[in-house]
N, CA, C and O atoms as a DFTB+ gen file, in Angstrom:
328 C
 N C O
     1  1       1.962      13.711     -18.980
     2  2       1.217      13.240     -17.827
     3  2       2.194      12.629     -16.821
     4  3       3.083      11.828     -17.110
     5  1       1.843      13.241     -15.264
     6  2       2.665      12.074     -14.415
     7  2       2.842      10.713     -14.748
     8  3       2.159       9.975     -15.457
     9  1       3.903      10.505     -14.097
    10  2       3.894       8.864     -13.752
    11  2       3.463       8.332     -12.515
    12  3       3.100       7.170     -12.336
    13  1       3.523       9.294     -11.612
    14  2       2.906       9.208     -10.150
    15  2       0.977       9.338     -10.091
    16  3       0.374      10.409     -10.170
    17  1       0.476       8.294      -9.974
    18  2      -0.922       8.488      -9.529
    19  2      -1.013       9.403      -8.389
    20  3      -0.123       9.546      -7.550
    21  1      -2.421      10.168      -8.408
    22  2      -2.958      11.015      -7.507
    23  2      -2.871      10.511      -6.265
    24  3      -2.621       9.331      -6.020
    25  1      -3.052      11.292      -5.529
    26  2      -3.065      10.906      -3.965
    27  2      -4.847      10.114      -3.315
    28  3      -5.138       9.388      -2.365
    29  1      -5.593      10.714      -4.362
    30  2      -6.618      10.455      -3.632
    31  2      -7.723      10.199      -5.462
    32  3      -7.789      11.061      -6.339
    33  1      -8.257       9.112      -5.503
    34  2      -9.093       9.124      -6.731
    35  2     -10.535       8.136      -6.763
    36  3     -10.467       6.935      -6.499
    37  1     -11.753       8.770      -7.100
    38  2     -12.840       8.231      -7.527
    39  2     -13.439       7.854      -8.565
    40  3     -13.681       8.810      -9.302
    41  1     -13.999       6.291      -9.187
    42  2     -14.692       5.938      -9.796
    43  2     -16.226       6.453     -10.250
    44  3     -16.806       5.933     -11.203
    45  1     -16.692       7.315      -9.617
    46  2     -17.670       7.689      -9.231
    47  2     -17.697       9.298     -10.108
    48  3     -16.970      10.216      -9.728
    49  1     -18.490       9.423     -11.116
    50  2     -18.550      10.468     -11.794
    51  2     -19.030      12.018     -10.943
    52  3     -18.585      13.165     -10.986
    53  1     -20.090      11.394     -10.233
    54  2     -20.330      12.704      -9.287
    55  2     -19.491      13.180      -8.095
    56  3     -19.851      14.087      -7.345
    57  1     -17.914      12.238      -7.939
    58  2     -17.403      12.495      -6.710
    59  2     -16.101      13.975      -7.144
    60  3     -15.457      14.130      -8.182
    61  1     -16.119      14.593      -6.230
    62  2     -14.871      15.936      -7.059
    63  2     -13.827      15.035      -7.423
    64  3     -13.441      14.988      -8.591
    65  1     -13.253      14.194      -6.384
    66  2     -12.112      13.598      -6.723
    67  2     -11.595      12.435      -7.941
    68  3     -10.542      11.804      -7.855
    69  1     -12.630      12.309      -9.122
    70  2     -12.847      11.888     -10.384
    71  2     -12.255      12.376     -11.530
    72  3     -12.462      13.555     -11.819
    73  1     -11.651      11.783     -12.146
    74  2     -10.605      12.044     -12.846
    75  2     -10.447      11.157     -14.390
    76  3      -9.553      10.337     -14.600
    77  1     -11.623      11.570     -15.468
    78  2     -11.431      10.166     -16.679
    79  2     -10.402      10.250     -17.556
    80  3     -10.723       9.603     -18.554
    81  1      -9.384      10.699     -17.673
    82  2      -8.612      10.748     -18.226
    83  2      -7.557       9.684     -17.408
    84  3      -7.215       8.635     -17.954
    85  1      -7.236       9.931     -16.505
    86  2      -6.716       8.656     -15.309
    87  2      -6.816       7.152     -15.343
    88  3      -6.037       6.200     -15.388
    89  1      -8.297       7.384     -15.294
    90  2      -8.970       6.615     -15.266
    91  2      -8.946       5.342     -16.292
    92  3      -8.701       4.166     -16.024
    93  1      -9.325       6.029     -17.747
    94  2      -8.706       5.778     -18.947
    95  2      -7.523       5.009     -19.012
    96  3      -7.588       3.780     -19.003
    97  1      -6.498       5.584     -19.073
    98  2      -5.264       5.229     -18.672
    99  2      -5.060       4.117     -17.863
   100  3      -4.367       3.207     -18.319
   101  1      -5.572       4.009     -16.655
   102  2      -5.451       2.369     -16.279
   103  2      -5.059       2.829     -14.933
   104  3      -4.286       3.787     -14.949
   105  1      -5.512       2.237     -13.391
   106  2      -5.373       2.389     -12.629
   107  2      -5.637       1.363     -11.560
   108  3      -6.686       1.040     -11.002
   109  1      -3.964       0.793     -11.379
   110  2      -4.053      -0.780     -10.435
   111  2      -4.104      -0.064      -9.008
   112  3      -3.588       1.026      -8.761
   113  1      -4.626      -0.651      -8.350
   114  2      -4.265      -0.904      -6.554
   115  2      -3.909      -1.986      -5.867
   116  3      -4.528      -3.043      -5.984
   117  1      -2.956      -1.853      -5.138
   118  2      -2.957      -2.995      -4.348
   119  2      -3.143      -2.459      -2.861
   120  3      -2.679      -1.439      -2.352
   121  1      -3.994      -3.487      -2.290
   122  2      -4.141      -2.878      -0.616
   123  2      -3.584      -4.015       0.120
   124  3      -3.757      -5.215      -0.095
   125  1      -2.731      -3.306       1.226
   126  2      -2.135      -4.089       2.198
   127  2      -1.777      -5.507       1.342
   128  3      -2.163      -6.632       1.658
   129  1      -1.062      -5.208       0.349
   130  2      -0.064      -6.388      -0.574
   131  2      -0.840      -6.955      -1.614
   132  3      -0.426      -7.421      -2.676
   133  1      -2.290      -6.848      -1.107
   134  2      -3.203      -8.196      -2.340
   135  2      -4.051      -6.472      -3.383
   136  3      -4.722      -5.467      -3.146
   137  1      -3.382      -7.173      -4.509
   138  2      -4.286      -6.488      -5.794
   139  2      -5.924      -6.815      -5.806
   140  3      -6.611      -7.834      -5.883
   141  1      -6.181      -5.281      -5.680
   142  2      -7.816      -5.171      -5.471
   143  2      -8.659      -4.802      -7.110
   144  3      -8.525      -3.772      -7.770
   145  1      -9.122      -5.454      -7.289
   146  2     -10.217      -4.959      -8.677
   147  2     -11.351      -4.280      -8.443
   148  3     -11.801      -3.721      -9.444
   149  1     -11.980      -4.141      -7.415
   150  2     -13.416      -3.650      -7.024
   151  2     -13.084      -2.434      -6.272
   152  3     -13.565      -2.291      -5.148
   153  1     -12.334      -1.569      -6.762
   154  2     -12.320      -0.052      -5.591
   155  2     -12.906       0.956      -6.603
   156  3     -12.721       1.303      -7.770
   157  1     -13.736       1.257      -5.521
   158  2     -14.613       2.447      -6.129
   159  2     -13.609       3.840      -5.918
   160  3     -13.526       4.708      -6.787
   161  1     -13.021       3.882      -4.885
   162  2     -12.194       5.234      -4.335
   163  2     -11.223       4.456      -3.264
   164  3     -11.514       3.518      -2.521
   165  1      -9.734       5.279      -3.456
   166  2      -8.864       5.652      -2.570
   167  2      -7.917       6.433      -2.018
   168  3      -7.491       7.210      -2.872
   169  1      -7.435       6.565      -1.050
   170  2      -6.888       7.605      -0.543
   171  2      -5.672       7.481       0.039
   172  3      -5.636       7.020       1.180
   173  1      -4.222       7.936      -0.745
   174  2      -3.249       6.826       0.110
   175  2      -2.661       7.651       1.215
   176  3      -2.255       7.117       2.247
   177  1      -2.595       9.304       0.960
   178  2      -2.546       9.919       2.749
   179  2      -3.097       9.735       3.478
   180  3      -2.439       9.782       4.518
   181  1      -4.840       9.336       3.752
   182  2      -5.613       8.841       4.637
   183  2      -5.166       7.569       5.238
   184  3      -5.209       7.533       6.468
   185  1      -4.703       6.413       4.558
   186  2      -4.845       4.738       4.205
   187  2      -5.955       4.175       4.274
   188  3      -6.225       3.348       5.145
   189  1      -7.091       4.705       2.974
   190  2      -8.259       3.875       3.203
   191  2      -8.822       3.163       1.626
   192  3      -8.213       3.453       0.597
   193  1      -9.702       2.479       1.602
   194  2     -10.165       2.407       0.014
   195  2     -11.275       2.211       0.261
   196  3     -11.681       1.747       1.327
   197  1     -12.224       2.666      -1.072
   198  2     -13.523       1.827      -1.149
   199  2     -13.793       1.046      -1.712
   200  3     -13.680       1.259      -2.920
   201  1     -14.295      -0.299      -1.326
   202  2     -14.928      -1.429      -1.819
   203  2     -15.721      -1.564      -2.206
   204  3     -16.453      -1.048      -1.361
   205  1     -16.691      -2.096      -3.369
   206  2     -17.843      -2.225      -3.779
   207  2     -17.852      -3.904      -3.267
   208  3     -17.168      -4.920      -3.397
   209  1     -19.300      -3.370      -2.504
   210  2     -19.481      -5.027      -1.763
   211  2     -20.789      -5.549      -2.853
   212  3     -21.884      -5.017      -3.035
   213  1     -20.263      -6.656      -3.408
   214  2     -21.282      -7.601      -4.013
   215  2     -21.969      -6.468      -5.321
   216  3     -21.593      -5.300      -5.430
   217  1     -22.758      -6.955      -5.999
   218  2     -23.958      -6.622      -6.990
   219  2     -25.009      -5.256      -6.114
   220  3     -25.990      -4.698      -6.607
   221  1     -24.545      -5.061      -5.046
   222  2     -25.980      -4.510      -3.815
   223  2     -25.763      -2.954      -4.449
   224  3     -24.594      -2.598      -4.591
   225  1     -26.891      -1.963      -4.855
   226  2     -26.589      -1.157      -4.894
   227  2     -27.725      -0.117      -4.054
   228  3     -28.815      -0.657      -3.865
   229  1     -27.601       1.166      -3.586
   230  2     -28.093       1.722      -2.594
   231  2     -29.163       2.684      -3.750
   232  3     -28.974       2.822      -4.959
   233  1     -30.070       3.139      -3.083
   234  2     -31.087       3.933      -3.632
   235  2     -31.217       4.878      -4.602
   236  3     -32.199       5.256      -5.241
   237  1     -29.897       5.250      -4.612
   238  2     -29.588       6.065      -5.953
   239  2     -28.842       5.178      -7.129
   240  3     -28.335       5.711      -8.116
   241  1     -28.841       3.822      -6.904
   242  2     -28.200       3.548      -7.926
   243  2     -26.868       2.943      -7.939
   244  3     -26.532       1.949      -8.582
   245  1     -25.984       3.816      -6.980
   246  2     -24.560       3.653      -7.107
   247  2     -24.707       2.103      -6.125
   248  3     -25.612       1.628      -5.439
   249  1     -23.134       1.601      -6.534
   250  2     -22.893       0.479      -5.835
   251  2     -22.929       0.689      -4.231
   252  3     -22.929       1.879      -3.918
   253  1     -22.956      -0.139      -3.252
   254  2     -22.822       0.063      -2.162
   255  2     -21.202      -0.355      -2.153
   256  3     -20.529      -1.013      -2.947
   257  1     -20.926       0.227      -1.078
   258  2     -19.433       0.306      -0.656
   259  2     -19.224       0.069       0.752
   260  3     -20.179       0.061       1.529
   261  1     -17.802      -0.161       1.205
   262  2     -16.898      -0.786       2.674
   263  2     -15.974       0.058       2.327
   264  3     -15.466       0.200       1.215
   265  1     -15.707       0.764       3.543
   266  2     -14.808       1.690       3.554
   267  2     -13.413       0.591       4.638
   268  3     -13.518       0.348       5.840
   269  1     -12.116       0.085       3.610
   270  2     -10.999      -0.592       4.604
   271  2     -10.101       0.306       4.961
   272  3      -9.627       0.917       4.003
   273  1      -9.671       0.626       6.078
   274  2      -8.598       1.075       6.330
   275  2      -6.970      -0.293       6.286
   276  3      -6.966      -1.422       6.777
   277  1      -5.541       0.584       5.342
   278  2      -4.820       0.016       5.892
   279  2      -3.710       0.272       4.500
   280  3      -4.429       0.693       3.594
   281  1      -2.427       0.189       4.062
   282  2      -1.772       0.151       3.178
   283  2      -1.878       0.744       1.847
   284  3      -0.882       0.089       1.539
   285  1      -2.057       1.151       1.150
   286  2      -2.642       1.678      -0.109
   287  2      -1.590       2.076      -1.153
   288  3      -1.229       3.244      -1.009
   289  1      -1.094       1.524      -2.005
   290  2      -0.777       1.342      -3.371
   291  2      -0.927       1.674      -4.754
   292  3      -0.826       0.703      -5.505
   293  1      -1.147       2.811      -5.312
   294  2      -2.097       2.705      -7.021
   295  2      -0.618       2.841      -7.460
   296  3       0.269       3.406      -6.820
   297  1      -0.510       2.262      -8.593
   298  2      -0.256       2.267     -10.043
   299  2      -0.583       1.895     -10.997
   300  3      -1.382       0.959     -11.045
   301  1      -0.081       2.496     -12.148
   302  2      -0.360       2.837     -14.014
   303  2      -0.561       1.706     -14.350
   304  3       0.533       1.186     -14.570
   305  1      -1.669       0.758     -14.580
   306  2      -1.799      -0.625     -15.050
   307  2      -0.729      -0.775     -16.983
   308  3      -0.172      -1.769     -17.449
   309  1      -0.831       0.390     -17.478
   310  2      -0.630       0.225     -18.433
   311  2       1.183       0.553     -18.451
   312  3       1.738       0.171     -19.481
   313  1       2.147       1.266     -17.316
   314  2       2.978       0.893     -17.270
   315  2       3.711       0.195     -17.089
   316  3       4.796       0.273     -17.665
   317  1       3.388      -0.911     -16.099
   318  2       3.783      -1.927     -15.617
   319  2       3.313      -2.906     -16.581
   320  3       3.730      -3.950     -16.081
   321  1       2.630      -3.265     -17.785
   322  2       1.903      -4.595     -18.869
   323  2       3.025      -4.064     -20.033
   324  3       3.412      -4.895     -20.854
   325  1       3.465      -2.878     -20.086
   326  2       4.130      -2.710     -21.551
   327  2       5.672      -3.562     -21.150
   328  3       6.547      -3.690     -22.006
């Protein structure tokens, strides 16, 4: 398996860009310097992420989300702890 995270990845089982094996594996972000825990999806050729804002979730269920533009960061949580 790479060591390089994808360019673009979703939390979100119904999104194409979903990936559980990745996922699994462990997957930090940091945006614009501060480590984010709540990203549903990001994209680091674009520079954007998604946020899950609060407990709120939209009609189907899924969390609601904030789309930030700006810096974007993922790496291997589990390479960087060993």
């Amino acid at each position: 398996m790479s060591d390089t995270p994808p360019d673009r990845l979703a939390a979100n089982p119904n999104s194409p860009f979903y990936d559980e094996a990745l996922l699994e594996r462990g997957i930090g972000v940091r945006f614009n310097g501060a480590e984010k825990t709540n990203v549903e999806e990001y994209c680091v050729s674009e520079g954007w992420v998604r946020l899950s804002a609060g407990k709120a979730l939209d009609r189907a269920g899924n969390p609601m989300t904030v789309k930030l533009k700006g810096k974007v960061e993922p790496y291997f949580r589990a390479a960087t702890e060993e």
